[in-house]
Backbone atoms as SQL, in Angstrom:
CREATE TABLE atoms (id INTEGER PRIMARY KEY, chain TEXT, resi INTEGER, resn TEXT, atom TEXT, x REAL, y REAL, z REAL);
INSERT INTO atoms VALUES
  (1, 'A', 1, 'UNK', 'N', -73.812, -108.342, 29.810),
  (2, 'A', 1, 'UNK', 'CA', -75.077, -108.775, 29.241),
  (3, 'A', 1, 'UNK', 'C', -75.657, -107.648, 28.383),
  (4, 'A', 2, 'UNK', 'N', -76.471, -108.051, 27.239),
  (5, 'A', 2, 'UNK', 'CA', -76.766, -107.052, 26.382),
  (6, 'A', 2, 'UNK', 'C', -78.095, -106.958, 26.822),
  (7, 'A', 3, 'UNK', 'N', -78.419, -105.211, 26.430),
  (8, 'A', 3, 'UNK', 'CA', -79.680, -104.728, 27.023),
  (9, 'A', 3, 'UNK', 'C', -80.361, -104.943, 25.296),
  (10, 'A', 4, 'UNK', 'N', -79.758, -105.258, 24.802),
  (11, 'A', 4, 'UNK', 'CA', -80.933, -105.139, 23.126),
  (12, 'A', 4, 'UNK', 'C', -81.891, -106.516, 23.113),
  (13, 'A', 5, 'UNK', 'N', -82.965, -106.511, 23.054),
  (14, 'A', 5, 'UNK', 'CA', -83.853, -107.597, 22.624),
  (15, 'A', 5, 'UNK', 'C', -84.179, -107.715, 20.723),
  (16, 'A', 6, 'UNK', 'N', -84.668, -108.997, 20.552),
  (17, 'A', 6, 'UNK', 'CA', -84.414, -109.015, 19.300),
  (18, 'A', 6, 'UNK', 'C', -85.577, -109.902, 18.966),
  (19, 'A', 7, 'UNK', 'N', -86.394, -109.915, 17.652),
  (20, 'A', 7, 'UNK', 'CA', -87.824, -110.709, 17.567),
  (21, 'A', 7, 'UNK', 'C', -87.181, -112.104, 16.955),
  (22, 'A', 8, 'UNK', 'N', -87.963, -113.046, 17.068),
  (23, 'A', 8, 'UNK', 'CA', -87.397, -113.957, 16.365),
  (24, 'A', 8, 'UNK', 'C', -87.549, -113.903, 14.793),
  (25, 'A', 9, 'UNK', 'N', -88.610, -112.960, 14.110),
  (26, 'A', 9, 'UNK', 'CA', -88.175, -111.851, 12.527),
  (27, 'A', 9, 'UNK', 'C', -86.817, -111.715, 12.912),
  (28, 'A', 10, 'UNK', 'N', -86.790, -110.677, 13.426),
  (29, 'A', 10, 'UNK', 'CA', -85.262, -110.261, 13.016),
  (30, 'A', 10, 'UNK', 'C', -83.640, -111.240, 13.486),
  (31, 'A', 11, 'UNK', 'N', -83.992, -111.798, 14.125),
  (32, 'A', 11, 'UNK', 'CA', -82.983, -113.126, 14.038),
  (33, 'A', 11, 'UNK', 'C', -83.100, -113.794, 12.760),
  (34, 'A', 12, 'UNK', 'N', -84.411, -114.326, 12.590),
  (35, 'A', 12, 'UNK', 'CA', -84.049, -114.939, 11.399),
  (36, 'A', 12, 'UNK', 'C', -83.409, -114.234, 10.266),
  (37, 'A', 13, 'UNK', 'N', -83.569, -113.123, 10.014),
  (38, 'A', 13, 'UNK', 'CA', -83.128, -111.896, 8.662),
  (39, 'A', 13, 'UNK', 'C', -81.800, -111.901, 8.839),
  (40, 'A', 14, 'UNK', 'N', -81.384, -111.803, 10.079),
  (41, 'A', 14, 'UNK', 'CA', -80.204, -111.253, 10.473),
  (42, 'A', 14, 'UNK', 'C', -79.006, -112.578, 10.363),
  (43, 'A', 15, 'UNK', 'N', -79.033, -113.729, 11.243),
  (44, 'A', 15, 'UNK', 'CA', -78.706, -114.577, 11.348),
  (45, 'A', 15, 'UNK', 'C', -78.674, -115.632, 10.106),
  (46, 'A', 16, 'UNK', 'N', -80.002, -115.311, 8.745),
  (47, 'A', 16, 'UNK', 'CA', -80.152, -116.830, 8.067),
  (48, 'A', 16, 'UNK', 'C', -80.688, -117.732, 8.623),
  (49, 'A', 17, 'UNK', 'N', -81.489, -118.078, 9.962),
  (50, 'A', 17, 'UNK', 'CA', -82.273, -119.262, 10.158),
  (51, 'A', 17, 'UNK', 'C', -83.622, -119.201, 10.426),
  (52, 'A', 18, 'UNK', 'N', -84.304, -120.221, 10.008),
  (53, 'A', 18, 'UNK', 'CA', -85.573, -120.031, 10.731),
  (54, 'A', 18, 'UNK', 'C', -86.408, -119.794, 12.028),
  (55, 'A', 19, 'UNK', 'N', -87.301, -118.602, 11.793),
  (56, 'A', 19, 'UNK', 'CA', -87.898, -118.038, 13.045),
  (57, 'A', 19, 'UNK', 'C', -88.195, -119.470, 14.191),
  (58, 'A', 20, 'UNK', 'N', -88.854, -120.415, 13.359),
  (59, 'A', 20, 'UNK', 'CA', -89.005, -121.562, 14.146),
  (60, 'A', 20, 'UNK', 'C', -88.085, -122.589, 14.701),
  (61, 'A', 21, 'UNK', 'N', -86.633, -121.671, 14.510),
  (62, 'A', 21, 'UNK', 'CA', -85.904, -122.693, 14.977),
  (63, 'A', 21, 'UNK', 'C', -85.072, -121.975, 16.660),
  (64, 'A', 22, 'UNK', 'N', -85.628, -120.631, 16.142),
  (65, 'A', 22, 'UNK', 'CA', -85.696, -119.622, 17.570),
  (66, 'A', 22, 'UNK', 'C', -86.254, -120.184, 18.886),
  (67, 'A', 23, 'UNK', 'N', -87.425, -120.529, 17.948),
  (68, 'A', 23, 'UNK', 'CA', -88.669, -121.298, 18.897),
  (69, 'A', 23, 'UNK', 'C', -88.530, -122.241, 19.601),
  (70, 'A', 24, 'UNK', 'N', -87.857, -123.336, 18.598),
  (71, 'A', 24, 'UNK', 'CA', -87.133, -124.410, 18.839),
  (72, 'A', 24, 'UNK', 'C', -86.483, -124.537, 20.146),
  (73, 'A', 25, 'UNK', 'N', -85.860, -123.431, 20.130),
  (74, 'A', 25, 'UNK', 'CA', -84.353, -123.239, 21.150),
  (75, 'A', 25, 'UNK', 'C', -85.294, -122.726, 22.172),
  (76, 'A', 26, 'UNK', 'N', -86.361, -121.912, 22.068),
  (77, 'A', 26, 'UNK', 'CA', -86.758, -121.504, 23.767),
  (78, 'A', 26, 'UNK', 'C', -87.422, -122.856, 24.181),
  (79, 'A', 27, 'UNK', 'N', -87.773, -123.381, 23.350),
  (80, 'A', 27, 'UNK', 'CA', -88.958, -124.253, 24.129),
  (81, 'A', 27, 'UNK', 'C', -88.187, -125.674, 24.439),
  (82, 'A', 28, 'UNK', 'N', -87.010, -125.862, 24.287),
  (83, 'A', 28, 'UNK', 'CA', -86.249, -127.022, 24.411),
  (84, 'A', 28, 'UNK', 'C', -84.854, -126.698, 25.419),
  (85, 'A', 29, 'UNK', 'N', -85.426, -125.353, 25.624),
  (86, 'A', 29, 'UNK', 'CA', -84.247, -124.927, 26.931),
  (87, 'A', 29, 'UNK', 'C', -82.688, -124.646, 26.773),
  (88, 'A', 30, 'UNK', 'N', -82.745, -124.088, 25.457),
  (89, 'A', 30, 'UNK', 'CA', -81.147, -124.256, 24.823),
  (90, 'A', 30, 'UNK', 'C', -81.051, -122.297, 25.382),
  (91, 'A', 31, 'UNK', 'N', -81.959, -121.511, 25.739),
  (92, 'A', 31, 'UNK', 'CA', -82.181, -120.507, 26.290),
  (93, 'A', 31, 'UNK', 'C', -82.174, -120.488, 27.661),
  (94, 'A', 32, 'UNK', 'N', -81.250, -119.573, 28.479),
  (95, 'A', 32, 'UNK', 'CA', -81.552, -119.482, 29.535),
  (96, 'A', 32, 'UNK', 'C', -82.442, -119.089, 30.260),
  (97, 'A', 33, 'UNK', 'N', -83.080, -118.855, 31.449),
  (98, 'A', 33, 'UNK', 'CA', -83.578, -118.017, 32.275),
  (99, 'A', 33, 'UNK', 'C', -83.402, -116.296, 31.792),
  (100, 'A', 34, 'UNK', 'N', -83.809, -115.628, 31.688),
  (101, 'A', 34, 'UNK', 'CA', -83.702, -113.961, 31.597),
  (102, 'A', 34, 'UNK', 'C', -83.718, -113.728, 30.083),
  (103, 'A', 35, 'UNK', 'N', -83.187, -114.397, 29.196),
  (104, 'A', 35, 'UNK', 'CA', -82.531, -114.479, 28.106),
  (105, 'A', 35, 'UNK', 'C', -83.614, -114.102, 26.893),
  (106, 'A', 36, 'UNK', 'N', -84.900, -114.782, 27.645),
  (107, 'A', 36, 'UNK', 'CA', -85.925, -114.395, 26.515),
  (108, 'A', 36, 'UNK', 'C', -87.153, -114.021, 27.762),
  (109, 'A', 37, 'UNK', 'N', -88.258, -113.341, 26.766),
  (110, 'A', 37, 'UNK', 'CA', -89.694, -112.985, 27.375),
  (111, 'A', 37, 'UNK', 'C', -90.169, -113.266, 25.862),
  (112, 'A', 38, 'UNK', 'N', -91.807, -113.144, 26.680),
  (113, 'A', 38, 'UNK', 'CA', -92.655, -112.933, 25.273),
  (114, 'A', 38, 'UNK', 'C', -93.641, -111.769, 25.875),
  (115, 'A', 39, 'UNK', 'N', -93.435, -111.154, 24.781),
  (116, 'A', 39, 'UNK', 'CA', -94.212, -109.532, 24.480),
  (117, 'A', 39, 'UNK', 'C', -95.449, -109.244, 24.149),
  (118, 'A', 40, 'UNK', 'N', -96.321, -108.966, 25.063),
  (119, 'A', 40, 'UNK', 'CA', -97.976, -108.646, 23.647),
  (120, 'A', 40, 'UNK', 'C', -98.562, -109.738, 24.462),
  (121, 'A', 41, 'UNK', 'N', -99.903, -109.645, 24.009),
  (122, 'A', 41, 'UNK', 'CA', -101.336, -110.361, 23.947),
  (123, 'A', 41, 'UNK', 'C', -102.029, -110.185, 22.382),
  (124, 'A', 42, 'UNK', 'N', -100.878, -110.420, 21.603),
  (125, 'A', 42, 'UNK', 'CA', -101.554, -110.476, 20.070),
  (126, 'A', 42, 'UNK', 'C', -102.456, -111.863, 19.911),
  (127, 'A', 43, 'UNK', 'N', -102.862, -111.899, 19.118),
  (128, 'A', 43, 'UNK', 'CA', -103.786, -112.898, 18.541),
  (129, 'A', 43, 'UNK', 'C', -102.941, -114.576, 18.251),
  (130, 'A', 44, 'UNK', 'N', -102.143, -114.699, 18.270),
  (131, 'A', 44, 'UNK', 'CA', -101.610, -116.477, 18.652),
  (132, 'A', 44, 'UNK', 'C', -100.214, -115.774, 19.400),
  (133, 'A', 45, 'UNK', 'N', -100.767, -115.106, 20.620),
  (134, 'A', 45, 'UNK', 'CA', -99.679, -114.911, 22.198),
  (135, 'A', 45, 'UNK', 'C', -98.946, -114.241, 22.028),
  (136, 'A', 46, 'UNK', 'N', -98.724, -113.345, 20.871),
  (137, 'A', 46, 'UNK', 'CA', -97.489, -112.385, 21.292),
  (138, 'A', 46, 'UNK', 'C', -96.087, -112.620, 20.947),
  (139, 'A', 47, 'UNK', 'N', -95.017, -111.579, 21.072),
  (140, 'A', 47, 'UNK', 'CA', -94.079, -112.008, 20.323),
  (141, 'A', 47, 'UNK', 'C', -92.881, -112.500, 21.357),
  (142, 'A', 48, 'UNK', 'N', -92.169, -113.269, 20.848),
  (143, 'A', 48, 'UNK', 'CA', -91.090, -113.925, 21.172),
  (144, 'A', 48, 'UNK', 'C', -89.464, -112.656, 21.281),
  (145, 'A', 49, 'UNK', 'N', -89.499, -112.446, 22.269),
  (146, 'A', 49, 'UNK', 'CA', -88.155, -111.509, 22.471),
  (147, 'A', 49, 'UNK', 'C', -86.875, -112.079, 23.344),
  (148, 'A', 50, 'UNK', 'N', -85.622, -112.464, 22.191),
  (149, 'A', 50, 'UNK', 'CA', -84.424, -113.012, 22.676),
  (150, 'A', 50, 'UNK', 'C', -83.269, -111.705, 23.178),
  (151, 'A', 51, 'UNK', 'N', -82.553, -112.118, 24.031),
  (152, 'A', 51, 'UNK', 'CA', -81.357, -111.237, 23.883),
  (153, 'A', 51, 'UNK', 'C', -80.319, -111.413, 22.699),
  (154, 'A', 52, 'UNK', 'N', -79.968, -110.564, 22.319),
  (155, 'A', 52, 'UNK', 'CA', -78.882, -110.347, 21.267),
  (156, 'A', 52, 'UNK', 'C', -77.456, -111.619, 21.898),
  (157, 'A', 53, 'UNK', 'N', -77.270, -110.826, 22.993),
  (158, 'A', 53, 'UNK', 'CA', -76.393, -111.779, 23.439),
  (159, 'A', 53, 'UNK', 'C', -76.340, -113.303, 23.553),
  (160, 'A', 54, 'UNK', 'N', -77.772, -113.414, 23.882),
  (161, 'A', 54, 'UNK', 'CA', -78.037, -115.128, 24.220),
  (162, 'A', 54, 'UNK', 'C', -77.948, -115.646, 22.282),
  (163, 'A', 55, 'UNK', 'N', -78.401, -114.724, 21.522),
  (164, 'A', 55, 'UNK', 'CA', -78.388, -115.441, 19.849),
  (165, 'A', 55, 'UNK', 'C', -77.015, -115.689, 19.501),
  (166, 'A', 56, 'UNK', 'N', -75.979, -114.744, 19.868),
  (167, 'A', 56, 'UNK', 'CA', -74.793, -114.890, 19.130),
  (168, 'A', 56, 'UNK', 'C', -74.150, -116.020, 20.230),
  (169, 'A', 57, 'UNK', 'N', -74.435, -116.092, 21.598),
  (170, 'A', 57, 'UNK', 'CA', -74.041, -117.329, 22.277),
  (171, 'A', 57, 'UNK', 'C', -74.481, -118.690, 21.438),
  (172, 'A', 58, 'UNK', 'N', -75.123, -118.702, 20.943),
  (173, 'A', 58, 'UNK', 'CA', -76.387, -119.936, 20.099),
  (174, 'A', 58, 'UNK', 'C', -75.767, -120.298, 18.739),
  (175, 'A', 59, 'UNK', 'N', -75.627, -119.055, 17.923),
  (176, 'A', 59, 'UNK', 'CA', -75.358, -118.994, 16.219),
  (177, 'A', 59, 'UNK', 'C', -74.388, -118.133, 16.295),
  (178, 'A', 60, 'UNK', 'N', -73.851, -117.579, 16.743),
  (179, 'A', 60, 'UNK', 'CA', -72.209, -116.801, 16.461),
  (180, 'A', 60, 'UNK', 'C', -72.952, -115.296, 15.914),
  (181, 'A', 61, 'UNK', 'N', -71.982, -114.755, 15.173),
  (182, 'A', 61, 'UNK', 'CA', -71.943, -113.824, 14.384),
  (183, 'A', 61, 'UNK', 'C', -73.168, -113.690, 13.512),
  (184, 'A', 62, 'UNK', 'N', -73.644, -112.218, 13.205),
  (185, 'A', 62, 'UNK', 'CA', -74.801, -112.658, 12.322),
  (186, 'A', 62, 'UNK', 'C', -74.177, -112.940, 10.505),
  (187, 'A', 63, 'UNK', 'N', -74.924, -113.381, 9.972),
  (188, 'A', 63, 'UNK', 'CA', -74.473, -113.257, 8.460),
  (189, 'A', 63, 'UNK', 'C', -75.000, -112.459, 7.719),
  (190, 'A', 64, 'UNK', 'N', -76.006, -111.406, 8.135),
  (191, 'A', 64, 'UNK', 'CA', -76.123, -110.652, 7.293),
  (192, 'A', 64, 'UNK', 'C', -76.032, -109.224, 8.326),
  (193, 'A', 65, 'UNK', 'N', -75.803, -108.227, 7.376),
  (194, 'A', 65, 'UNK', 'CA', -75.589, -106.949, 7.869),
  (195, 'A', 65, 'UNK', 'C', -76.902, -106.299, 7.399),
  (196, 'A', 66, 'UNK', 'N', -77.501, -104.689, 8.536),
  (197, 'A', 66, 'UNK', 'CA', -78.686, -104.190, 8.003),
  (198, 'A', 66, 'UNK', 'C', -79.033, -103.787, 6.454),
  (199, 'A', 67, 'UNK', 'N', -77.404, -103.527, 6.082),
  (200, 'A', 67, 'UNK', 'CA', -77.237, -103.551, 4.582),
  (201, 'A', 67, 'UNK', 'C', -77.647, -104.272, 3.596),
  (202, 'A', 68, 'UNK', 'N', -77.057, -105.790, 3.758),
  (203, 'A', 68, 'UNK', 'CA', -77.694, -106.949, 3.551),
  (204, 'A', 68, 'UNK', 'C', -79.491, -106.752, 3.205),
  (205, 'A', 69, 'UNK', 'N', -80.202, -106.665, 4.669),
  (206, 'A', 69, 'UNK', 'CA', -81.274, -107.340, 4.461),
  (207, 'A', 69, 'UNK', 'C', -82.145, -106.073, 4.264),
  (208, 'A', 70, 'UNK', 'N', -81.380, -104.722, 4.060),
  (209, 'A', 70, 'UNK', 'CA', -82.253, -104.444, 3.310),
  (210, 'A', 70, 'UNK', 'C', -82.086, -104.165, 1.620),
  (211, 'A', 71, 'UNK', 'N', -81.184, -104.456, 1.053),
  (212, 'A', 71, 'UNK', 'CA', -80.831, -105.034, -0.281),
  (213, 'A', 71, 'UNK', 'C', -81.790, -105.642, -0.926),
  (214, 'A', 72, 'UNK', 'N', -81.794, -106.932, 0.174),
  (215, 'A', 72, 'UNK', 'CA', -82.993, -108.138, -0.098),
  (216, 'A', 72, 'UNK', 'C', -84.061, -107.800, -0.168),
  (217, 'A', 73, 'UNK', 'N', -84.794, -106.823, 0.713),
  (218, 'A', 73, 'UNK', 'CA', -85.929, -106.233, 0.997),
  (219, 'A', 73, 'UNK', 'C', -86.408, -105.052, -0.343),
  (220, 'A', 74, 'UNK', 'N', -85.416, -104.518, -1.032),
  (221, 'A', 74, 'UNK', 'CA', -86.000, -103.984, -2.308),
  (222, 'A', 74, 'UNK', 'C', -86.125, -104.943, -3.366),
  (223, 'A', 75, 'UNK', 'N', -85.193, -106.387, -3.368),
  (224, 'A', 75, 'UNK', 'CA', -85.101, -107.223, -4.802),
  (225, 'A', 75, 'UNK', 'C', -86.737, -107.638, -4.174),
  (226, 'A', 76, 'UNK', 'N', -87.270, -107.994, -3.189),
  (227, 'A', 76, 'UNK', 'CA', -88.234, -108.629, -2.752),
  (228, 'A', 76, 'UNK', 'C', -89.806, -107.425, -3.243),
  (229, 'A', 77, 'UNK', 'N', -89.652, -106.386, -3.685),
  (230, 'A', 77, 'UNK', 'CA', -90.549, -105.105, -3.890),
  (231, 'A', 77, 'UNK', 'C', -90.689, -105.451, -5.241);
């Protein structure tokens, strides 16, 4: 089991899908038990934290590399 947690931001960056489809998956039980928490008392509840492991169980491999998204992240400047 992987000790890395991951936001549902960075799934989506990483992976290509939408944060809300992260959401999707906790709240429809496609997530196990342990697999996720939510983090914080921010202002609409805080953040959503998956295991690495439980995402690539879900969506495989990611499609983008840190390389990748941060490429994107200067065309986006």
């Amino acid at each position: 089991m992987s000790d890395k947690w991951l936001t549902t931001s960075e799934i989506a960056d990483k992976w290509g899908i939408y944060s809300s489809t992260v959401r999707w998956a906790i709240k429809n039980n496609r997530l196990q038990e342990g697999e996720y928490k939510k983090s914080g008392y921010g202002p609409y509840g805080g953040v959503w934290l998956i295991r690495e492991d439980a995402v690539r169980r879900l969506w495989g491999k990611p499609k983008f590399s840190q390389a990748d998204i941060s490429e994107q992240l200067k065309q986006r400047r």
